[in-house]
N, C-alpha and C positions, 0 to 999 in steps of 0.2 A: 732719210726718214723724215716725215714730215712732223710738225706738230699735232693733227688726231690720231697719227700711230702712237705719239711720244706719250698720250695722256691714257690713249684706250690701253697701252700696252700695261702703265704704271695701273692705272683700275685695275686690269686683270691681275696683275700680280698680288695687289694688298687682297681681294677677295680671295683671292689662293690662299694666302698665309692668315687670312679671318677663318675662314672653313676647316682651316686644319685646325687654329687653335683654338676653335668652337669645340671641332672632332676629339681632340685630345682632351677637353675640358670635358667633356662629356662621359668619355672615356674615364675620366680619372674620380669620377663620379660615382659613378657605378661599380672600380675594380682599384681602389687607390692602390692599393698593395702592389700588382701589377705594372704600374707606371714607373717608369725610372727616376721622374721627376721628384716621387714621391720618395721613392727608399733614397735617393740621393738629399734630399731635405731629411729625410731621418737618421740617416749618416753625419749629415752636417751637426745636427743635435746633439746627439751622441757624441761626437768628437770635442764639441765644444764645452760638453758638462763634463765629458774626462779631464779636458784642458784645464778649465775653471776651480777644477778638486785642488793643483797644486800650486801654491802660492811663487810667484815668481818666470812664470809661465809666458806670460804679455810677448816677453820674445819670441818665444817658438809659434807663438798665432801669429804675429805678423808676416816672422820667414815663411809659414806655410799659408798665407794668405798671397803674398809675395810670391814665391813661386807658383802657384794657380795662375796668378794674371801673366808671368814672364811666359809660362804654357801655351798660357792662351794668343796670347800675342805670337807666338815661335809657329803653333799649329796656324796662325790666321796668315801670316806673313807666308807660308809655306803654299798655301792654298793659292796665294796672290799670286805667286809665282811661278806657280804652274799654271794658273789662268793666262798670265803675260806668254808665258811657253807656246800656251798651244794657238794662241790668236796669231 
């Protein structure tokens, strides 16, 4: 692949992911309720002024902060690996 495929290739792709997250900002505009982004930020809120009500608490937000990122990393690493699989 040479170098103007290397660069037109990466353009195309950040415009991809601009237009979507134009799309979805747009989206989320107009129908926030709708968005998952949104009830997921609302959840987030809500959990954490539950958390916040009991004194003593600082642990249990970290373990469950803690486990989100060990998730994310489990699902991301899993993804990788099947990418390596199928190349």
């Amino acid at each position: 692949m040479n170098v103007d495929m290397v660069w037109l290739s990466t353009l195309v792709t950040f415009m991809l992911l601009f237009g979507y997250e134009a799309t979805v900002a747009v989206a989320q505009r107009r129908r926030p309720e709708r968005m998952a982004r949104t009830a997921h930020a609302a959840l987030r809120e809500d959990w954490f002024a539950a958390v916040s009500l009991h004194g003593g608490s600082e642990l249990l937000s970290v373990q469950t902060l803690r486990n989100a990122a060990v998730l994310i990393v489990a699902v991301l690493s899993r993804f990788d690996r099947a990418a390596v699989h199928e190349g």
